[in-house]
DOKEKOL-75010 format. One line per field, with one value per residue: x, y, z of N, C-alpha, C in turn. Coordinates in pm, whole numbers, plus 50000, padded with zeros to 5 digits. Layout:
# DOKEKOL-75010
nu <- X/...
nv <- Y/...
nw <- Z/...
cau <- X/...
cav <- Y/...
caw <- Z/...
cu <- X/...
cv <- Y/...
cw <- Z/...
# end
This chain:
# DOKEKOL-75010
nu <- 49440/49235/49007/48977/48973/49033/49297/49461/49534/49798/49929/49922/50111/50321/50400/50398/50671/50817/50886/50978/51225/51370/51404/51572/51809/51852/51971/52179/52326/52430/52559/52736/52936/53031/52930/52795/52910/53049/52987/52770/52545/52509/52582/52385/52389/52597/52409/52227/52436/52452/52197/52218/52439/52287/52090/52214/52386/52295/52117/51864/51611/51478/51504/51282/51067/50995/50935/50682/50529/50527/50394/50111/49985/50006/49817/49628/49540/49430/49228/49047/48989/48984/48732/48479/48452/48471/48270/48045/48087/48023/47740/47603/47517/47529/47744/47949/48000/48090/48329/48513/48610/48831/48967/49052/49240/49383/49507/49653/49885/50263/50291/50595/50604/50483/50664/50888/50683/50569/50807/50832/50587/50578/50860/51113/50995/50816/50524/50582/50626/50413/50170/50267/50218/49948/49894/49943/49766/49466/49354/49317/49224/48999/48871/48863/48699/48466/48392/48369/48122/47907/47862/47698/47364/47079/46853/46814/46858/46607/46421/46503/46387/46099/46028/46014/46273/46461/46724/46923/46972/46921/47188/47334/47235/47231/47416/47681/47751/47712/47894/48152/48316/48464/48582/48756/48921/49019/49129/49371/49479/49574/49755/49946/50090/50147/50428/50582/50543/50640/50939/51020/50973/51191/51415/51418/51555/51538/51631/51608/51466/51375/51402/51616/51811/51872/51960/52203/52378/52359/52546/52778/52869/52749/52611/52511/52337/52185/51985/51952/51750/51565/51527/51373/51147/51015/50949/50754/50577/50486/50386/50185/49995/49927/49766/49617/49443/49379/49226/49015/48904/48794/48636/48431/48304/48086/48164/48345/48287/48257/48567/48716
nv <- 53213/52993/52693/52388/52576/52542/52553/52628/52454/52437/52630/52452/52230/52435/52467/52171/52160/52310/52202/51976/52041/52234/52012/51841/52080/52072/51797/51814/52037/51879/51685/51816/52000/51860/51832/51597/51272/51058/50792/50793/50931/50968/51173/51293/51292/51092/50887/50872/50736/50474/50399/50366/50195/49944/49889/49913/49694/49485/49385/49524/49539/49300/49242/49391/49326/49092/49167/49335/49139/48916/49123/49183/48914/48853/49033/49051/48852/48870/49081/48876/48741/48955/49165/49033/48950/49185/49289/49137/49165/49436/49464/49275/49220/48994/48865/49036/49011/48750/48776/49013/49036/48849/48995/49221/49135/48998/49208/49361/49271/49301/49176/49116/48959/48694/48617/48386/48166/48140/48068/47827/47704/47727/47724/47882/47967/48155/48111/48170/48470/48531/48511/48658/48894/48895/48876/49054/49257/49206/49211/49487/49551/49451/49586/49809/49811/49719/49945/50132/50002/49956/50274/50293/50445/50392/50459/50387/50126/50077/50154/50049/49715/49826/49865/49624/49446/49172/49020/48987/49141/49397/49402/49317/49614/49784/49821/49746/49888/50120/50125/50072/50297/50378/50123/50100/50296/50217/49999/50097/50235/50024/49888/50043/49996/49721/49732/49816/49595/49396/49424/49366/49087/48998/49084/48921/48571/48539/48551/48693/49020/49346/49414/49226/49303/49529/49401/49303/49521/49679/49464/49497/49766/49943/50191/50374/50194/50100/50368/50442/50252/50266/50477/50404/50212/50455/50567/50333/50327/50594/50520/50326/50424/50634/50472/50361/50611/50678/50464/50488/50724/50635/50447/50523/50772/50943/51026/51255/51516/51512/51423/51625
nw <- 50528/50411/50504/50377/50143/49769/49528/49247/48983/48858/49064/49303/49238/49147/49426/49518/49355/49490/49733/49724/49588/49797/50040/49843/49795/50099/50100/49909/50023/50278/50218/50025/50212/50387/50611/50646/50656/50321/50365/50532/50423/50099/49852/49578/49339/49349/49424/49230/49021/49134/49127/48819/48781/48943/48782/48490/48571/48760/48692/48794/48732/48704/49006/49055/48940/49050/49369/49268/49167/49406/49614/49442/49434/49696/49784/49625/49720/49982/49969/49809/50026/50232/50197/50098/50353/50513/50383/50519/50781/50844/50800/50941/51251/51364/51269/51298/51544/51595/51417/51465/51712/51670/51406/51523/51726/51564/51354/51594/51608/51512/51162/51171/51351/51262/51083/51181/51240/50991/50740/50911/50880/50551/50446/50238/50042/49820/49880/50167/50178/50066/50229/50459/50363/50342/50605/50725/50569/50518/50812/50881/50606/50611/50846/50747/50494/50630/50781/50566/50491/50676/50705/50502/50416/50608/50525/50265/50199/50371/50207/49971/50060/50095/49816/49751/49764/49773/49962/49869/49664/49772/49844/49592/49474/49546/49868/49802/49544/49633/49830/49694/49598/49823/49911/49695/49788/50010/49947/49825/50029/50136/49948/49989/50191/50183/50023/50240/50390/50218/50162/50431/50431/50226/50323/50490/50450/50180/49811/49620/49527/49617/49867/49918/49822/49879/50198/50084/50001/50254/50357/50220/50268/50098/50104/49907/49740/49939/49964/49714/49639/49857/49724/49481/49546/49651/49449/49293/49435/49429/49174/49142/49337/49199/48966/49095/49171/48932/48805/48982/48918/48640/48690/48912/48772/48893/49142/49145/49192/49409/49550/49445
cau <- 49438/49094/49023/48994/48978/49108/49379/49461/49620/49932/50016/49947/50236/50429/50402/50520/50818/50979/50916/51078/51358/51440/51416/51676/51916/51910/52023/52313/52420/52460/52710/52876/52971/53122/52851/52778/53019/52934/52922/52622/52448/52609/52499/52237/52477/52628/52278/52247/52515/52416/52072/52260/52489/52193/52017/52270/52529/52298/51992/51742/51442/51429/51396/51153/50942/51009/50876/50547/50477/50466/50306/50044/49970/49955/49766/49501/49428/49366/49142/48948/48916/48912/48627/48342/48456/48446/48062/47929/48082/47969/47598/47489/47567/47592/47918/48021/47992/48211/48441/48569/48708/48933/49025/49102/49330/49527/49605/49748/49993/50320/50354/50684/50567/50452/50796/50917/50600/50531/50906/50812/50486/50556/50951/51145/50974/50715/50426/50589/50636/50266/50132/50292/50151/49839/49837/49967/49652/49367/49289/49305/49161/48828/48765/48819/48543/48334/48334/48271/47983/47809/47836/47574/47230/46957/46684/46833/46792/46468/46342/46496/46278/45997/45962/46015/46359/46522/46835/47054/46906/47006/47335/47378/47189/47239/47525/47794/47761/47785/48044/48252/48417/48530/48635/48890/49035/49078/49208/49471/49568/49638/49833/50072/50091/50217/50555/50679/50564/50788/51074/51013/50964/51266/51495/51487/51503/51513/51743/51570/51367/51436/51481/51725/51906/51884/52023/52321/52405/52404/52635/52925/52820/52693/52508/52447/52245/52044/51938/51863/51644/51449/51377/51284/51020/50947/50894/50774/50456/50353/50302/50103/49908/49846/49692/49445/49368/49318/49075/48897/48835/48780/48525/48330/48316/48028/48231/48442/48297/48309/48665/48720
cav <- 53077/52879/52565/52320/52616/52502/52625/52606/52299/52505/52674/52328/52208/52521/52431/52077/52164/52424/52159/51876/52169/52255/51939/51818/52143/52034/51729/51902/52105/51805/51625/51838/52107/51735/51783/51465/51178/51019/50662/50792/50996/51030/51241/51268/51231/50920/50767/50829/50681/50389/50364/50356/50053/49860/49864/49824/49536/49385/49376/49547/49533/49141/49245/49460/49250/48986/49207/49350/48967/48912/49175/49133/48846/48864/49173/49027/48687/48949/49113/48802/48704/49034/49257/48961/48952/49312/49333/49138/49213/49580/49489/49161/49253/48880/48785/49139/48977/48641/48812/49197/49057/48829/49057/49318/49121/48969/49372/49467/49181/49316/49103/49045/48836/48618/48534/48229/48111/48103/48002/47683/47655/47728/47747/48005/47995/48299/48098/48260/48578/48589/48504/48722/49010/48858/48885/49216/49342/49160/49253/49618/49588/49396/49721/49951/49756/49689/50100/50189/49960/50060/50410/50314/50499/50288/50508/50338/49962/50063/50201/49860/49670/49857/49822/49440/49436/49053/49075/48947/49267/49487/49396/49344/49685/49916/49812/49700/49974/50222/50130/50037/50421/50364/49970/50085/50347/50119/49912/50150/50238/49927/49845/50112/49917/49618/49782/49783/49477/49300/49472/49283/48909/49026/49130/48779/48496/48603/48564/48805/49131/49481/49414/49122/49384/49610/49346/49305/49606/49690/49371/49540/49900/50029/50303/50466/50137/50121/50489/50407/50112/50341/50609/50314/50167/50498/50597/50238/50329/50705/50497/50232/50539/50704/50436/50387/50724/50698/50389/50555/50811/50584/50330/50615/50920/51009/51064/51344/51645/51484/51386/51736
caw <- 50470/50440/50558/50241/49979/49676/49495/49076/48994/48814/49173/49337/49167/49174/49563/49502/49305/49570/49864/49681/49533/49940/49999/49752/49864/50231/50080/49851/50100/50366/50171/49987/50257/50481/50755/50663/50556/50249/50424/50623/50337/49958/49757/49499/49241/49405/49419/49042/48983/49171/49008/48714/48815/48982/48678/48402/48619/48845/48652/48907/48678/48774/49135/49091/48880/49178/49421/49218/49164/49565/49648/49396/49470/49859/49799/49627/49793/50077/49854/49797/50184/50325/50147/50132/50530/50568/50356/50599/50902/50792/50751/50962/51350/51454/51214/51317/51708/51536/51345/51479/51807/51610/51342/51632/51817/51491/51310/51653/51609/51396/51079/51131/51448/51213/51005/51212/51160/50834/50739/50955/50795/50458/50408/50269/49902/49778/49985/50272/50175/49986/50390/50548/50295/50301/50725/50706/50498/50534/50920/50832/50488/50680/50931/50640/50407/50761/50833/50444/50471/50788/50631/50365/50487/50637/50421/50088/50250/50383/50016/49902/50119/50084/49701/49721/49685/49805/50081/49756/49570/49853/49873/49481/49402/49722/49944/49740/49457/49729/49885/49637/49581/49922/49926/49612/49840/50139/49888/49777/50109/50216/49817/49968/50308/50060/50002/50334/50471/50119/50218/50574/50411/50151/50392/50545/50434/50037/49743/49536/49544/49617/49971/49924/49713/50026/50256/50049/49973/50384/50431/50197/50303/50016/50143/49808/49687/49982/49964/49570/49629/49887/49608/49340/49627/49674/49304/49284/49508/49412/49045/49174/49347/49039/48920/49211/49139/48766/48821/49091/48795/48513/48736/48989/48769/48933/49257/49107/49241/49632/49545/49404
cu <- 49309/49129/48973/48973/49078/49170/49393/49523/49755/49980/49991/50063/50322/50448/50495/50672/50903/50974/50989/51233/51433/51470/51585/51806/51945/52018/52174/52384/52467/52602/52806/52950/53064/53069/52803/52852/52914/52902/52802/52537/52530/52478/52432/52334/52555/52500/52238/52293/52457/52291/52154/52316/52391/52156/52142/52365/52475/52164/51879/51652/51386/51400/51327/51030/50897/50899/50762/50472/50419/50377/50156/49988/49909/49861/49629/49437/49342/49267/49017/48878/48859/48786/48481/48321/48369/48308/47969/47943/48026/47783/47529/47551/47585/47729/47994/48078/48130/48353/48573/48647/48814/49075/49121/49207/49472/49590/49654/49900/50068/50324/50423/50688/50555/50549/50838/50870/50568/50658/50905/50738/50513/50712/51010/51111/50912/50602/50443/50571/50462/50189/50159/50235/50023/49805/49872/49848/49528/49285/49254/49195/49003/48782/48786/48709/48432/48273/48256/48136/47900/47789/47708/47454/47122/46813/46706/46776/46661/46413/46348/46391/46150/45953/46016/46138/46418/46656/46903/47026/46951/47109/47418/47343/47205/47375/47680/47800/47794/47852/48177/48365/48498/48596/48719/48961/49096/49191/49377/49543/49648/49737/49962/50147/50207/50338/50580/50663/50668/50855/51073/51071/51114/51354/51549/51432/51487/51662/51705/51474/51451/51464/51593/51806/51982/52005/52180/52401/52421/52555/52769/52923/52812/52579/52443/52334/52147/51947/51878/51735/51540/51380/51367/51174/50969/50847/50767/50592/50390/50288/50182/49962/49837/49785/49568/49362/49260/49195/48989/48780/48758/48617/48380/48338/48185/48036/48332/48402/48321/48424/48741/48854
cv <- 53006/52791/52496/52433/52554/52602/52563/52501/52361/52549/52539/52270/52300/52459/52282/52075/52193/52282/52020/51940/52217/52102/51856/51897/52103/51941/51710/51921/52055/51762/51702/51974/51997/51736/51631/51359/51126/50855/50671/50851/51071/51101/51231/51216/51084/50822/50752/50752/50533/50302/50323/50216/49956/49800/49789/49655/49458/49349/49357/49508/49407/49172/49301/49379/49102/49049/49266/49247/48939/49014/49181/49015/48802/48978/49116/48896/48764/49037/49060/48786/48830/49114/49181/48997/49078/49318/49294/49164/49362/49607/49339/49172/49121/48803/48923/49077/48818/48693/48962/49118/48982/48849/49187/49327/49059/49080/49409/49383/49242/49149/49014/48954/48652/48534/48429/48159/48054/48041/47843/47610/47628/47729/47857/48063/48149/48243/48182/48378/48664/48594/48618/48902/48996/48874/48999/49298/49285/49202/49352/49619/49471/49528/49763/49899/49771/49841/50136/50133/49958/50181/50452/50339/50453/50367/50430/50179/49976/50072/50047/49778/49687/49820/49682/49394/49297/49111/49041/49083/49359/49492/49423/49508/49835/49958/49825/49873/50123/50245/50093/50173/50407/50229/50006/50191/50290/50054/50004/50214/50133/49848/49930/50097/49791/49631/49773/49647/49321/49345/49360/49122/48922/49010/48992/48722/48471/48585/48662/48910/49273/49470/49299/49234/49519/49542/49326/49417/49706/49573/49417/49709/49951/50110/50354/50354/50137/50273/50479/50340/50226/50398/50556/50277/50331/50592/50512/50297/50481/50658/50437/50358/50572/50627/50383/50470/50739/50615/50415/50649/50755/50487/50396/50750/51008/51089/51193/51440/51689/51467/51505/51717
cw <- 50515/50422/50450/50141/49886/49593/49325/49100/48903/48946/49265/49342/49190/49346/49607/49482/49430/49690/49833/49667/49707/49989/49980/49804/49968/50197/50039/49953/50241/50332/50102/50062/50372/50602/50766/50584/50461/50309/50483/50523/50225/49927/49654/49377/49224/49408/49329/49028/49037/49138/48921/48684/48826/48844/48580/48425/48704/48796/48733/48845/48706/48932/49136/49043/48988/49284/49376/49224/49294/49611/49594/49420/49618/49876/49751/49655/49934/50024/49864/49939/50252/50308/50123/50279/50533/50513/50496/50713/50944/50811/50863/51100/51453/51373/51241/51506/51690/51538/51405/51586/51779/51563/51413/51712/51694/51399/51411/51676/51498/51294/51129/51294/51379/51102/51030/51165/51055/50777/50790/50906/50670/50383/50383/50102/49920/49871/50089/50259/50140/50138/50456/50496/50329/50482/50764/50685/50562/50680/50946/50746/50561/50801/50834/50605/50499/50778/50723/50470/50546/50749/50541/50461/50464/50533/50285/50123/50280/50281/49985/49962/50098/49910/49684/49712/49818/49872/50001/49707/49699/49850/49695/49428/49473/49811/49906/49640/49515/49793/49792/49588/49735/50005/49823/49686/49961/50008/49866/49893/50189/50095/49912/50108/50251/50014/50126/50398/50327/50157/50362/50499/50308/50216/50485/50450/50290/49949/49614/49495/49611/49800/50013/49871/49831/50166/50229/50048/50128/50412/50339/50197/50222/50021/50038/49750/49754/49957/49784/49564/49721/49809/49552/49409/49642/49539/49288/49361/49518/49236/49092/49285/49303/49020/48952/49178/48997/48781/48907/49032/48731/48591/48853/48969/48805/49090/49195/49154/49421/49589/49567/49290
# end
């Protein structure tokens, strides 16, 4: 076995299938052999079923569209603040001397430190919840942008310089354009960051979203809904994936052969 060789993208997949397909059997053959009650882990069929309910009698598709909304939202006001941050903390080594020991000390703080808080600050509307997304990401998503953009190689800024090129013209023509294949994958690792910290602000404090739906559904032990709602968040975030991926395609197809 070599170390990154690549493999067809038909046995790729074949590979997927079987490890989802075992997988799945462990799963089978938990519950329905009574090693495991179904109060602690129903079966797949029971969590169908339960999809099924959610959707048609409690009309999930409103919490989900609840929770896309927040997260969206908190996802990209962090967006706006953190990735100017991160350019320049990346490229100008006295707002890197400002800013890093800050940002350093408020990502090793959990989030959900910050729930009282914001509840006091801001109540128990969507403000809160958009905050607490938005302090979740942003301290992360400013070292990712900061590393991509130290990354960019001092011979391209020097060239710039040298043929006349203005410190706006560096940044518009040099910096930015080159880092930007690697400011949409920060981005997209920290979109899939964005799902668990809603579940957090959901879970309290909430009358509607997929982790309010969660909460309830613990308080009359409906095990099979929570275990549903997991695999819709977790459906729920290899789409939102994909579509990182696709625009990663569609906007830096000259990155496709580094990508592979």
């Amino acid at each position: 076995m070599q170390i990154r060789k690549q493999i067809k993208r038909g046995n790729y997949l074949l590979k997927g299938l079987i490890g989802f397909s075992s997988f799945l059997l462990i799963w089978i053959l938990l519950t329905s052999t009574g090693l495991v009650k179904p109060f602690f882990l129903p079966s797949p069929l029971m969590v169908i079923d339960a999809i099924i309910k959610l959707f048609v009698e409690f009309n999930l598709f409103s919490d989900i569209l609840v929770s896309i909304y927040r997260i969206l939202v908190g996802f990209i006001l962090a967006v706006i603040v953190a990735v100017p941050i991160g350019i320049l903390v990346g490229t100008i080594k006295s707002i890197e001397a400002y800013i890093e020991p800050v940002v350093a000390f408020v990502r090793y703080i959990p989030p959900s430190a910050f729930v009282p808080l914001s509840i006091l600050w801001f109540g128990v509307g969507d403000i809160e919840k958009f905050f607490i997304i938005f302090i979740g990401i942003a301290p992360y998503l400013i070292i990712l942008v900061a590393d991509v953009v130290a990354n960019v190689k001092n011979e391209f800024i020097e060239a710039g310089y040298t043929l006349g090129a203005t410190t706006k013209q560096i940044y518009s023509k040099i910096i930015i354009p080159y880092s930007l294949p690697g400011i949409w994958d920060s981005m997209r690792l920290m979109f899939g960051a964005a799902w668990t910290f809603i579940i957090l602000v959901e879970i309290i404090a909430a009358t509607s979203g997929l982790g309010h739906v969660i909460v309830q559904s613990q308080r009359f032990l409906q095990t099979a809904n929570v275990i549903a709602i997991i695999i819709i968040i977790g459906i729920l975030g290899l789409i939102t994936d994909y579509l990182f991926k696709v625009g990663y395609k569609k906007f830096f197809p000259w990155m496709e052969r580094v990508r592979g």
